[in-house]
ChimeraX commands (.cxc) that place a marker at each C-alpha (Angstrom):
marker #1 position -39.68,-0.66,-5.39 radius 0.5
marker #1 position -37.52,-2.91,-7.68 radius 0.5
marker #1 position -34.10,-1.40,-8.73 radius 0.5
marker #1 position -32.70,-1.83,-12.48 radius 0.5
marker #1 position -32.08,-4.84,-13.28 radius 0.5
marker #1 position -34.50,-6.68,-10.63 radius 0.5
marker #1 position -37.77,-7.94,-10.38 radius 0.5
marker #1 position -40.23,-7.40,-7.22 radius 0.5
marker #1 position -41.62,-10.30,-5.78 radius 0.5
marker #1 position -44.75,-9.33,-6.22 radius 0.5
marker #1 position -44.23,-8.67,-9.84 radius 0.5
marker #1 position -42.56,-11.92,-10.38 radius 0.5
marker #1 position -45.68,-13.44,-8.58 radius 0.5
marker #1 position -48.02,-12.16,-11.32 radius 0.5
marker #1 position -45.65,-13.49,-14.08 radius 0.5
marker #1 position -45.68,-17.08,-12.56 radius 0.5
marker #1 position -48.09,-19.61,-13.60 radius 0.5
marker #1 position -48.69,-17.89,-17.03 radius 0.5
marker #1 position -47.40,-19.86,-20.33 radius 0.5
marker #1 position -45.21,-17.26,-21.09 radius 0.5
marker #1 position -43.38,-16.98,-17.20 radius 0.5
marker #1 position -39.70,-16.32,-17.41 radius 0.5
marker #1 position -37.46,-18.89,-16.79 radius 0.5
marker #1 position -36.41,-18.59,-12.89 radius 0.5
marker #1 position -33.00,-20.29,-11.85 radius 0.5
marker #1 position -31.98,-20.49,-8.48 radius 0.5
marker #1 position -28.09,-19.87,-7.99 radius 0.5
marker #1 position -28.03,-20.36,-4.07 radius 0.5
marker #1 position -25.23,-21.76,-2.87 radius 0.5
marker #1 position -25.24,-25.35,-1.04 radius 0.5
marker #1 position -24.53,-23.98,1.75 radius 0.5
marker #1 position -27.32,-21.30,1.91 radius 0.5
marker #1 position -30.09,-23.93,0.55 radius 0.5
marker #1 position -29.30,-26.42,2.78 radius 0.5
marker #1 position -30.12,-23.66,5.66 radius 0.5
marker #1 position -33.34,-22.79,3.55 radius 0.5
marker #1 position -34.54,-25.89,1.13 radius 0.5
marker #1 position -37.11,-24.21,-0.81 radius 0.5
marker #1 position -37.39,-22.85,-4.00 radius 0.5
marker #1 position -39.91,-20.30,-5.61 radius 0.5
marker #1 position -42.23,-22.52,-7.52 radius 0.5
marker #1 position -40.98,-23.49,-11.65 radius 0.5
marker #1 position -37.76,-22.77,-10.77 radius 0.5
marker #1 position -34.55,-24.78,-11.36 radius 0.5
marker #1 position -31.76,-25.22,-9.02 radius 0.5
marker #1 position -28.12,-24.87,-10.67 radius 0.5
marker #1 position -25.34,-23.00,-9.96 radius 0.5
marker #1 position -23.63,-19.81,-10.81 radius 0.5
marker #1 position -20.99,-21.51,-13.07 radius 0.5
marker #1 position -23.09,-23.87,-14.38 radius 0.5
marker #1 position -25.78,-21.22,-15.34 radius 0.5
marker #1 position -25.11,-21.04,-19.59 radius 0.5
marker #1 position -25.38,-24.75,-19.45 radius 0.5
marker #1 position -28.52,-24.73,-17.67 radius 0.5
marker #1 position -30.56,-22.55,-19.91 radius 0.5
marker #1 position -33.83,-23.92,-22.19 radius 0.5
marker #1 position -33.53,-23.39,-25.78 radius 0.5
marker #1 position -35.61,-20.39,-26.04 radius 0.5
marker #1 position -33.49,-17.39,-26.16 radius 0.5
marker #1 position -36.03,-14.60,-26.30 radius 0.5
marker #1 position -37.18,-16.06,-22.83 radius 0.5
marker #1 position -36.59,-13.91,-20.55 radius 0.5
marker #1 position -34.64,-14.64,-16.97 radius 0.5
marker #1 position -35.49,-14.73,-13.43 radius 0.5
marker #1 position -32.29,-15.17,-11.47 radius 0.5
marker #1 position -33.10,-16.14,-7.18 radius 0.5
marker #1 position -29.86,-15.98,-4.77 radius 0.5
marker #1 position -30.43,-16.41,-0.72 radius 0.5
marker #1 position -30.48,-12.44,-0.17 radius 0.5
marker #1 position -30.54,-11.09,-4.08 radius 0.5
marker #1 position -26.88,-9.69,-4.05 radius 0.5
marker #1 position -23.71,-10.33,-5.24 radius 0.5
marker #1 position -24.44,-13.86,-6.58 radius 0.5
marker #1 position -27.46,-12.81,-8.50 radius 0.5
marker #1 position -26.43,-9.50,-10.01 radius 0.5
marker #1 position -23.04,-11.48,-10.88 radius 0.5
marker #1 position -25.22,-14.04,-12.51 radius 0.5
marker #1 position -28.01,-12.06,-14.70 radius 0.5
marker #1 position -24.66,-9.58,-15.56 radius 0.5
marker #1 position -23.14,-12.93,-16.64 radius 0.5
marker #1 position -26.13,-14.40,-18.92 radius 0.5
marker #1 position -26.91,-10.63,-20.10 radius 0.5
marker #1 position -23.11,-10.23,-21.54 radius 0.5
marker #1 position -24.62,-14.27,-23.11 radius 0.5
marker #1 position -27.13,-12.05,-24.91 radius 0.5
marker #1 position -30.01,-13.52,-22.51 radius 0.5
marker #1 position -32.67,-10.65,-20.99 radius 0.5
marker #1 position -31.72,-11.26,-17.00 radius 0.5
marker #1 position -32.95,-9.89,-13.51 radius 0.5
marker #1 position -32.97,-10.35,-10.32 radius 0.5
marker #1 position -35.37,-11.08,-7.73 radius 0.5
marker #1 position -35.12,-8.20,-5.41 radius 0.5
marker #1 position -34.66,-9.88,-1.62 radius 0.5
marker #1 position -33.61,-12.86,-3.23 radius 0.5
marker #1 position -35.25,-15.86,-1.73 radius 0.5
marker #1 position -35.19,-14.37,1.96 radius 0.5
marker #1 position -37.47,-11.55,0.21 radius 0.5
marker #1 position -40.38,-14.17,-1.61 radius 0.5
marker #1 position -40.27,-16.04,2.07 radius 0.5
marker #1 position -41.31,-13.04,4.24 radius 0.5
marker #1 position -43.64,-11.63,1.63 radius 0.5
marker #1 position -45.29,-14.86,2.40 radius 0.5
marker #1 position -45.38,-16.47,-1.11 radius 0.5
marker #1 position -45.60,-20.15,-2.35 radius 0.5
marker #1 position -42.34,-21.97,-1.99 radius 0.5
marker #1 position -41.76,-25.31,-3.20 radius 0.5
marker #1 position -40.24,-27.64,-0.92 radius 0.5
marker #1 position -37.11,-29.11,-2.57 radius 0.5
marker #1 position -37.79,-32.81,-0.62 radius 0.5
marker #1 position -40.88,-33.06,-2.06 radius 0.5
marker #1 position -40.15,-32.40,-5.56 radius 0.5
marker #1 position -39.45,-36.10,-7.94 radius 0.5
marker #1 position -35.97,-37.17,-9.20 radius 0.5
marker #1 position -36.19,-35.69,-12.34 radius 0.5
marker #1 position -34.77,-38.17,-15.42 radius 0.5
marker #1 position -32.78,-36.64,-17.82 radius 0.5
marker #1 position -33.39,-33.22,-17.02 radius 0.5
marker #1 position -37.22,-33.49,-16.01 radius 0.5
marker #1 position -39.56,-34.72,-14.02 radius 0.5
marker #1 position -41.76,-37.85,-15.21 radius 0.5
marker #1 position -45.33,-38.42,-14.24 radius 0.5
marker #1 position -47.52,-41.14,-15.00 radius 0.5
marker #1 position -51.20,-41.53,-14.81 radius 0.5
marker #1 position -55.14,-43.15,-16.08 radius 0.5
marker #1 position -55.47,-42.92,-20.46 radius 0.5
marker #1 position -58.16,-41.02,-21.55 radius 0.5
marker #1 position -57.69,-37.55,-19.19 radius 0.5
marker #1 position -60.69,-35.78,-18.14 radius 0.5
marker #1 position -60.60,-33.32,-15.55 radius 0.5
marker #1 position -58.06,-33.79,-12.97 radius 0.5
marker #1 position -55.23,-35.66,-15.06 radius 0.5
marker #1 position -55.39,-32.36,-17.31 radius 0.5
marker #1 position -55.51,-29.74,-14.41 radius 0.5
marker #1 position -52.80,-31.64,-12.42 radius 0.5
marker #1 position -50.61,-31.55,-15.68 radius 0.5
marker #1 position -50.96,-27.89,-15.83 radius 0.5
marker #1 position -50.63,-27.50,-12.28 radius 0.5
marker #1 position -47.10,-29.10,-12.24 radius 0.5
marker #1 position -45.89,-27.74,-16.16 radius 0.5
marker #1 position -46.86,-23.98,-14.64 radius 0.5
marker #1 position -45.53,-24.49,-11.00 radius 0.5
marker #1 position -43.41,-27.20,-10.48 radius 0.5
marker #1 position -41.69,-28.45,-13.54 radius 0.5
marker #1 position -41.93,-26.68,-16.76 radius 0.5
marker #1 position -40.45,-29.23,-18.99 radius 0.5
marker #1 position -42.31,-32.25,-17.01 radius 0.5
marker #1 position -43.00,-34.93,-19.31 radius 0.5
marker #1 position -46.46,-37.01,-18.50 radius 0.5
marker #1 position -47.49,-41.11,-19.52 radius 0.5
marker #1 position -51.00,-41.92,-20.20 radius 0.5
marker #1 position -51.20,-45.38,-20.24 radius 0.5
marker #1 position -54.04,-47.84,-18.74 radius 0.5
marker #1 position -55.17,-48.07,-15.41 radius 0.5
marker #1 position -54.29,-51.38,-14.52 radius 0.5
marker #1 position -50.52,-50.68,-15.59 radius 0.5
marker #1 position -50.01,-47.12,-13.89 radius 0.5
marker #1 position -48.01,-48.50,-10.59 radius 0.5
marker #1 position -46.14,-51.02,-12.53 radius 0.5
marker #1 position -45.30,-48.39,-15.34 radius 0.5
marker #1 position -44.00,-45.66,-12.16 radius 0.5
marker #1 position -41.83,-48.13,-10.90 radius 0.5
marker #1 position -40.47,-49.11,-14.09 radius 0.5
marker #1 position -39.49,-45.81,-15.70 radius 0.5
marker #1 position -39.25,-44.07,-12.28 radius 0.5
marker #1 position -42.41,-42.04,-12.90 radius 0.5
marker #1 position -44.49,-40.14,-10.19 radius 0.5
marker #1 position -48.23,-41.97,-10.35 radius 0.5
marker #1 position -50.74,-39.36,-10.05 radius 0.5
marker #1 position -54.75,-39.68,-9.74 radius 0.5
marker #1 position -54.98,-43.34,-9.50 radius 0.5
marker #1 position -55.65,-45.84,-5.97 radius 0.5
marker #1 position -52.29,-45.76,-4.00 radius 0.5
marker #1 position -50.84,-43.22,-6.39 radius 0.5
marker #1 position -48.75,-40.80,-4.26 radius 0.5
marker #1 position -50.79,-38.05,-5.26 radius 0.5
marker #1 position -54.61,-38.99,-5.75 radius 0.5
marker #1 position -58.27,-38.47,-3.83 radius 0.5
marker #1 position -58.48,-38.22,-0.29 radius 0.5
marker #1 position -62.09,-37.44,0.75 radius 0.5
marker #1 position -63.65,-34.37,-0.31 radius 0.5
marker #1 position -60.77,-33.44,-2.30 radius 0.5
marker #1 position -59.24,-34.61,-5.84 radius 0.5
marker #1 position -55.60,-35.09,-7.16 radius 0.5
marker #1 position -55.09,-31.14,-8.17 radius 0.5
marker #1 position -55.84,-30.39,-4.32 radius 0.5
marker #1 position -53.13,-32.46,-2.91 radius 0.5
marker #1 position -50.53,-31.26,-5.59 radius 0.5
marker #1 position -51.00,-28.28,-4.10 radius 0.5
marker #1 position -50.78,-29.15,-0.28 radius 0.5
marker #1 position -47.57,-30.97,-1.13 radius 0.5
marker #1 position -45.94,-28.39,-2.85 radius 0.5
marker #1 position -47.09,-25.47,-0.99 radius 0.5
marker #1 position -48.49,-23.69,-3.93 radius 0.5
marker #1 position -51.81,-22.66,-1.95 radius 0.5
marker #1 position -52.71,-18.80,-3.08 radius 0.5
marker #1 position -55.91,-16.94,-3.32 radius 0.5
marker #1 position -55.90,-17.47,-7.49 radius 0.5
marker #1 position -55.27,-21.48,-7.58 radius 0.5
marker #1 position -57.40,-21.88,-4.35 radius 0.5
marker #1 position -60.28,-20.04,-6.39 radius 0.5
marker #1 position -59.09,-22.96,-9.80 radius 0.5
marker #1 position -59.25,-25.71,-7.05 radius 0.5
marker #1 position -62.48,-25.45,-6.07 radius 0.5
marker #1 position -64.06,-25.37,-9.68 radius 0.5
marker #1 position -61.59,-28.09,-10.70 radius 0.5
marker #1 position -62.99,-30.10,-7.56 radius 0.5
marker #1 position -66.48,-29.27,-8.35 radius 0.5
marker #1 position -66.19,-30.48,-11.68 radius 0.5
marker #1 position -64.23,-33.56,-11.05 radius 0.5
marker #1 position -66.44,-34.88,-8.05 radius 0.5
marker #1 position -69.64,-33.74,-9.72 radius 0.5
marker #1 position -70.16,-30.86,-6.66 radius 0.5
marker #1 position -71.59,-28.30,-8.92 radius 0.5
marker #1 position -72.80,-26.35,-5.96 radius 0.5
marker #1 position -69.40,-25.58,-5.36 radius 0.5
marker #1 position -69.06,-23.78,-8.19 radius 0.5
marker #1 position -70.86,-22.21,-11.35 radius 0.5
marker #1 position -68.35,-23.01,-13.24 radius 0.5
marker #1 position -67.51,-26.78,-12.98 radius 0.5
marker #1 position -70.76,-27.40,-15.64 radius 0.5
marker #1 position -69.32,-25.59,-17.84 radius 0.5
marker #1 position -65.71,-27.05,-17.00 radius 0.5
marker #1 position -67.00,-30.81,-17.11 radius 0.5
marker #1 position -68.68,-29.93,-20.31 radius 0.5
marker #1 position -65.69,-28.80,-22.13 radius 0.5
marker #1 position -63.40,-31.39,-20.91 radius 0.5
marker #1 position -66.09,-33.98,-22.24 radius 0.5
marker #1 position -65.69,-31.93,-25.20 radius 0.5
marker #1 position -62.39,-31.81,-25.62 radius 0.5
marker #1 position -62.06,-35.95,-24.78 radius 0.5
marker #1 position -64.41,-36.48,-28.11 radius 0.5
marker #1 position -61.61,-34.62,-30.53 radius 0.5
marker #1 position -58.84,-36.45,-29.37 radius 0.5
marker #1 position -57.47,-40.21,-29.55 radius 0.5
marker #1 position -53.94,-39.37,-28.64 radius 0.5
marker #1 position -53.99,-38.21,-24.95 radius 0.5
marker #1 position -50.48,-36.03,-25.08 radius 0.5
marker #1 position -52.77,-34.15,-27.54 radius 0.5
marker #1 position -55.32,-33.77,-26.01 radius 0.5
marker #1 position -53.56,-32.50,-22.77 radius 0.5
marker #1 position -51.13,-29.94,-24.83 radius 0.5
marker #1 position -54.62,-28.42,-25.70 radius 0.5
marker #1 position -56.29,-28.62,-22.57 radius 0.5
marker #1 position -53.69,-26.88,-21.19 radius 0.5
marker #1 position -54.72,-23.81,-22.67 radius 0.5
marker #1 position -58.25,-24.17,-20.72 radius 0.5
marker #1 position -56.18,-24.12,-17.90 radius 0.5
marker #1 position -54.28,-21.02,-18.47 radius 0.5
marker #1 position -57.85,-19.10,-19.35 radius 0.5
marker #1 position -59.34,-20.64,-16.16 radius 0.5
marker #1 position -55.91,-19.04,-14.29 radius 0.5
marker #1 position -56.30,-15.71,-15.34 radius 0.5
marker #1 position -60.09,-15.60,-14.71 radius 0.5
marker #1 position -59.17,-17.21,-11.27 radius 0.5
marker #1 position -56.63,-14.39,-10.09 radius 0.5
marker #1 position -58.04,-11.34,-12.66 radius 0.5
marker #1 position -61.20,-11.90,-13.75 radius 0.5
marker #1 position -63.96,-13.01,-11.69 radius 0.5
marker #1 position -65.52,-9.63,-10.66 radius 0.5
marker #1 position -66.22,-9.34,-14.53 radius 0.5
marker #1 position -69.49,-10.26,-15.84 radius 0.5
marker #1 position -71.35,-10.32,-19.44 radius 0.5
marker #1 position -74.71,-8.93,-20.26 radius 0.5
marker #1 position -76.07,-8.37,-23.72 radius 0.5
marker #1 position -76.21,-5.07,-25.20 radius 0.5
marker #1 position -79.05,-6.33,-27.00 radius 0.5
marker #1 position -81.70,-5.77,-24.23 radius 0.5
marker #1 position -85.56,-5.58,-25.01 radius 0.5
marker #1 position -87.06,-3.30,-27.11 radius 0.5
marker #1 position -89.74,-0.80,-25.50 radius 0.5
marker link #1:1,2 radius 0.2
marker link #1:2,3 radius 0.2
marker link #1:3,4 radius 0.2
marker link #1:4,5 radius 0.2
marker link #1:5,6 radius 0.2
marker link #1:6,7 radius 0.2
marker link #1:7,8 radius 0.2
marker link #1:8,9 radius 0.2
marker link #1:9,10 radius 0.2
marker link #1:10,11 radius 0.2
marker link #1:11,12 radius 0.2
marker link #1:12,13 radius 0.2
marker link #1:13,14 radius 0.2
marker link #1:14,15 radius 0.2
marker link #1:15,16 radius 0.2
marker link #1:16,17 radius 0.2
marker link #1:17,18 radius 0.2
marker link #1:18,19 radius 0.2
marker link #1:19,20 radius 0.2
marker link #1:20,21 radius 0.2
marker link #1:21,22 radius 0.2
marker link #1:22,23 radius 0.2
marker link #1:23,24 radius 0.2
marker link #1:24,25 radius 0.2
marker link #1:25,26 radius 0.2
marker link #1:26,27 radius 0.2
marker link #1:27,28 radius 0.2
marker link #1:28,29 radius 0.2
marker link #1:29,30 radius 0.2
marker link #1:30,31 radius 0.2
marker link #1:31,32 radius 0.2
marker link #1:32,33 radius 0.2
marker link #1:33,34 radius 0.2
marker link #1:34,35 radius 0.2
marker link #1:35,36 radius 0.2
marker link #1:36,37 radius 0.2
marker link #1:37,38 radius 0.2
marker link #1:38,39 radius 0.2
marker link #1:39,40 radius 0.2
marker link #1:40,41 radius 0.2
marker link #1:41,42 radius 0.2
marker link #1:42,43 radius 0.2
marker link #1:43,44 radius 0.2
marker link #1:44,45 radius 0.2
marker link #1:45,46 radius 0.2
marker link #1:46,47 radius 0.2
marker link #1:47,48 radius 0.2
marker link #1:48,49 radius 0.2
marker link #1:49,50 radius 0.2
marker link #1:50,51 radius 0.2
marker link #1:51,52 radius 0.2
marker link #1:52,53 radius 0.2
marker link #1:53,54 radius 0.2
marker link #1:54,55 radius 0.2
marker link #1:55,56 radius 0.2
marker link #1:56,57 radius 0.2
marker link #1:57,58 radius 0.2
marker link #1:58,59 radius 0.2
marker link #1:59,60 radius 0.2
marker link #1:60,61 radius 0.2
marker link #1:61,62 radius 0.2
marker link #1:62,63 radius 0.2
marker link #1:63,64 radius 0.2
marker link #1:64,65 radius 0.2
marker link #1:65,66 radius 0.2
marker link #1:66,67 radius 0.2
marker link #1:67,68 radius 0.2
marker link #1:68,69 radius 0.2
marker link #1:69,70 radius 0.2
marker link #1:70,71 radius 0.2
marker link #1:71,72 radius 0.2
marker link #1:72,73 radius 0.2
marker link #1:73,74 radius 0.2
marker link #1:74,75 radius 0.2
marker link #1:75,76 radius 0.2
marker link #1:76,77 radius 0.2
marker link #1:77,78 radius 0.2
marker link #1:78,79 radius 0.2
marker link #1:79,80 radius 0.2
marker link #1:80,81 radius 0.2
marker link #1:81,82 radius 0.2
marker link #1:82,83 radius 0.2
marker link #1:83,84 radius 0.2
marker link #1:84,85 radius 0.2
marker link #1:85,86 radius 0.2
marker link #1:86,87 radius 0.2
marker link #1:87,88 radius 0.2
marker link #1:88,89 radius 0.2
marker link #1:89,90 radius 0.2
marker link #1:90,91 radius 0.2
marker link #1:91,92 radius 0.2
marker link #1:92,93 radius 0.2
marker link #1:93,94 radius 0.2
marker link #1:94,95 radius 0.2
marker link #1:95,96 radius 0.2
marker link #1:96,97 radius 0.2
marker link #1:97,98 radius 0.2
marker link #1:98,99 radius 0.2
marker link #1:99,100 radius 0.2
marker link #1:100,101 radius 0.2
marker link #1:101,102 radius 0.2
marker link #1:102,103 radius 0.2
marker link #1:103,104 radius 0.2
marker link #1:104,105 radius 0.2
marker link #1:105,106 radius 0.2
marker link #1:106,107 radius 0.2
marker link #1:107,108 radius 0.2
marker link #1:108,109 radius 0.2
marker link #1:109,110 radius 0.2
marker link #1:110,111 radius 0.2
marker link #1:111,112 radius 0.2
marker link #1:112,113 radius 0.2
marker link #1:113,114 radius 0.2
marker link #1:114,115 radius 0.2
marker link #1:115,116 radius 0.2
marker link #1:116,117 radius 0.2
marker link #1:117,118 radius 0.2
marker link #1:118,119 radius 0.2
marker link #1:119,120 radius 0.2
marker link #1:120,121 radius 0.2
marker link #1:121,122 radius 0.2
marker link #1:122,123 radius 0.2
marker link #1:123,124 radius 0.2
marker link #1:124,125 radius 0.2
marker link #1:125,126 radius 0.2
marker link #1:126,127 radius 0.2
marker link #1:127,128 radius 0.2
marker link #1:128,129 radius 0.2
marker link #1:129,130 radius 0.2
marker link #1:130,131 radius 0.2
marker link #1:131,132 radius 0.2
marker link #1:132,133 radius 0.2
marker link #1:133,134 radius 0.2
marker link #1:134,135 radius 0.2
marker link #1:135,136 radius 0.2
marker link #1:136,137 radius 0.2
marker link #1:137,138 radius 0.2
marker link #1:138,139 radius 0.2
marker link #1:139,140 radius 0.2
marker link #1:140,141 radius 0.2
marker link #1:141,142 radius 0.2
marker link #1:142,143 radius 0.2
marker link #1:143,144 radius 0.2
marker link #1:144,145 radius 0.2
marker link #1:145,146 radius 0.2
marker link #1:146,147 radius 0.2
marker link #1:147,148 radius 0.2
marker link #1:148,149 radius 0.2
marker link #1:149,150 radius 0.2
marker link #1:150,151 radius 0.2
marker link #1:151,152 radius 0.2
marker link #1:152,153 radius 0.2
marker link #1:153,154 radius 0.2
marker link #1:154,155 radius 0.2
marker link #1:155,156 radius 0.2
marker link #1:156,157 radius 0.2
marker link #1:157,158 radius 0.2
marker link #1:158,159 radius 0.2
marker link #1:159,160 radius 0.2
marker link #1:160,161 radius 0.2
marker link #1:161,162 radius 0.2
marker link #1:162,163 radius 0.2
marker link #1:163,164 radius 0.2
marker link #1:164,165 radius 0.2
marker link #1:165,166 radius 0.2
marker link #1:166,167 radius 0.2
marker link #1:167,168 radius 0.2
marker link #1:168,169 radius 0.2
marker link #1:169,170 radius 0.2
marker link #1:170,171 radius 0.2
marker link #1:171,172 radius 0.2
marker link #1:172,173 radius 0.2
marker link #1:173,174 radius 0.2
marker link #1:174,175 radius 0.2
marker link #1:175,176 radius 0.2
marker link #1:176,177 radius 0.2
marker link #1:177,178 radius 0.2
marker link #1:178,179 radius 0.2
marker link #1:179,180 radius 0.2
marker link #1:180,181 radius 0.2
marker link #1:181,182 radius 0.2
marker link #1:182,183 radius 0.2
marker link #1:183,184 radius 0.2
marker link #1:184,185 radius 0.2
marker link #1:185,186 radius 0.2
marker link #1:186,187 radius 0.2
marker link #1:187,188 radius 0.2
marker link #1:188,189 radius 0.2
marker link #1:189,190 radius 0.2
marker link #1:190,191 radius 0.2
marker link #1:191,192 radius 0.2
marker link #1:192,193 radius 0.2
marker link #1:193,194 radius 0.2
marker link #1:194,195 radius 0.2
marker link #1:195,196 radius 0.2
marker link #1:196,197 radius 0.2
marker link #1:197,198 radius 0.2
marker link #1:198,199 radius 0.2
marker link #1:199,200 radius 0.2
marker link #1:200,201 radius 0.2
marker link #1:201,202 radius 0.2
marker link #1:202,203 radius 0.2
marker link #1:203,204 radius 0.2
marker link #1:204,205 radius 0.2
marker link #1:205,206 radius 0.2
marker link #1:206,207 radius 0.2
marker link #1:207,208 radius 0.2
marker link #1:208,209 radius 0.2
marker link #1:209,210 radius 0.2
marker link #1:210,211 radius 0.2
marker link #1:211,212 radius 0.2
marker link #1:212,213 radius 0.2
marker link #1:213,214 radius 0.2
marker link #1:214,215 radius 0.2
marker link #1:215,216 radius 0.2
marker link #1:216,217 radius 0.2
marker link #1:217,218 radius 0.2
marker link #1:218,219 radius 0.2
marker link #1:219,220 radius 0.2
marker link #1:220,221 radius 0.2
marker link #1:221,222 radius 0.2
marker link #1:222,223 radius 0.2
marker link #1:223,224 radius 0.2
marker link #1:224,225 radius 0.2
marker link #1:225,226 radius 0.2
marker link #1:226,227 radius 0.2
marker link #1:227,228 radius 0.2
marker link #1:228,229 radius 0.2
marker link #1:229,230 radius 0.2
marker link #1:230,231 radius 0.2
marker link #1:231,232 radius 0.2
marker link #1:232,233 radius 0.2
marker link #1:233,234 radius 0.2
marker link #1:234,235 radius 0.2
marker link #1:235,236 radius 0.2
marker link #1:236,237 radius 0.2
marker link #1:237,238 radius 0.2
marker link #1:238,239 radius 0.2
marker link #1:239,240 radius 0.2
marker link #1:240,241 radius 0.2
marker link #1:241,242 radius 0.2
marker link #1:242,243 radius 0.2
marker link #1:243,244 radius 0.2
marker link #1:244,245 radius 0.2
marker link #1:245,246 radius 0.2
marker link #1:246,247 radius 0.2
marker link #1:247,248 radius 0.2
marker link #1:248,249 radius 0.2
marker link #1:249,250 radius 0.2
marker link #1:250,251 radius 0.2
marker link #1:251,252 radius 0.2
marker link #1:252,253 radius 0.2
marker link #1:253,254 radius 0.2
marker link #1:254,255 radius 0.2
marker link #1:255,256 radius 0.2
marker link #1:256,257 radius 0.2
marker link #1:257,258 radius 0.2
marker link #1:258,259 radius 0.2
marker link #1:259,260 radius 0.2
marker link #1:260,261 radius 0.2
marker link #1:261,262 radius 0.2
marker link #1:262,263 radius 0.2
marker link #1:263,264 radius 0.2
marker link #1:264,265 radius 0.2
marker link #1:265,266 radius 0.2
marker link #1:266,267 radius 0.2
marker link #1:267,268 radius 0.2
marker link #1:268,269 radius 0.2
marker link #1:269,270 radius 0.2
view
């Protein structure tokens, strides 16, 4: 059970991936996370001192703050941004706790250079499937403040090298098809984020992007939305911000929902 002030891991888990997840900072210090490089996915590395300047805008978001072991440095830290007016806690176990619990963790090598403060991504105009699931993928575990190019497909590579932009879904792209398996799988093999929940959003986001529909019920009905949503947009930034919001239903039926089914109450008359 989580003490005043902290956060389980498991509760944190559930909070993670929504579009409302606090904002998690991890405070470790160099010398723990070079021991451990890995970070519970969304969150930002900074330090303790450095913590006021770290924070986003929002100041009714709440805080998440992740030490090595949860102790001093955390509870010194959330006491710090709470006396800063900010709503702070503390994961409970710190990041020692979230590892043996067996959660995601991010691997700090394999996260991008961010520029100026985020991450930059760069794939194929006119998103469908995959180049609006991978966006959501990385916005709700990897990078919340990622910023993503559409631009065309001849130009992606050049454009990634140019503005020091990850290429995503595209030939050669560092993250793209391999096989049986689209762009949103390998963002999550590289990153580590593999749960039950975004396993369960991989497979219809696979189905629907590689026209499996056996895979899943679902990807007709995902494929025919995204076609959907393509028609009402000419400005592909658009278009993803609302797409987004697919994603975050699709999340929550993925970990909470899919037990639930509809039938009418209007039934036959006898």
């Amino acid at each position: 059970m989580s003490k005043f002030s902290e956060i389980s891991t498991s509760q944190l888990m559930r909070r993670i991936g929504l579009p409302d997840a606090p904002q998690i900072l991890d405070v470790c210090t160099p010398e723990d996370f070079a021991e451990d490089p890995f970070l519970v996915p969304s969150s930002v590395k900074t330090s303790a001192a450095e913590v006021l300047e770290t924070l986003s805008g929002d100041i009714a978001r709440p805080i998440v703050v992740v030490c090595q072991k949860g102790k001093k440095l955390s509870h010194g830290t959330a006491a710090l941004l709470r006396a800063n007016g900010r709503q702070a806690e503390v994961l409970t176990g710190g990041m020692y706790g979230w590892r043996d619990a067996g959660l995601p963790r991010v691997p700090a090598a394999a996260l991008p250079q961010p520029q100026n403060g985020s991450t930059v991504w760069v794939t194929r105009h006119r998103p469908k499937i995959d180049r609006i699931a991978c966006p959501w993928l990385i916005r709700r575990f990897i990078d919340p403040k990622a910023q993503f190019l559409f631009v065309p497909p001849a130009d992606v590579m050049a454009v990634a090298e140019k503005f020091n932009a990850t290429a995503f879904d595209v030939e050669n792209a560092p993250f793209t098809h391999g096989g049986d398996t689209c762009t949103f799988d390998a963002v999550i093999d590289t990153f580590g984020l593999a749960h039950p929940a975004l396993n369960s959003l991989a497979t219809v986001v696979r189905a629907a992007d590689l026209g499996q529909h056996h895979l899943a019920p679902e990807a007709a009905g995902l494929l025919a939305v995204s076609v959907g949503l393509s028609r009402q947009f000419t400005n592909d930034t658009e278009q993803m911000n609302a797409g987004l919001k697919i994603y975050d239903a699709l999340y929550r039926w993925a970990r909470d929902g899919q037990s639930e089914t509809h039938n009418s109450d209007f039934g036959p008359k006898t």
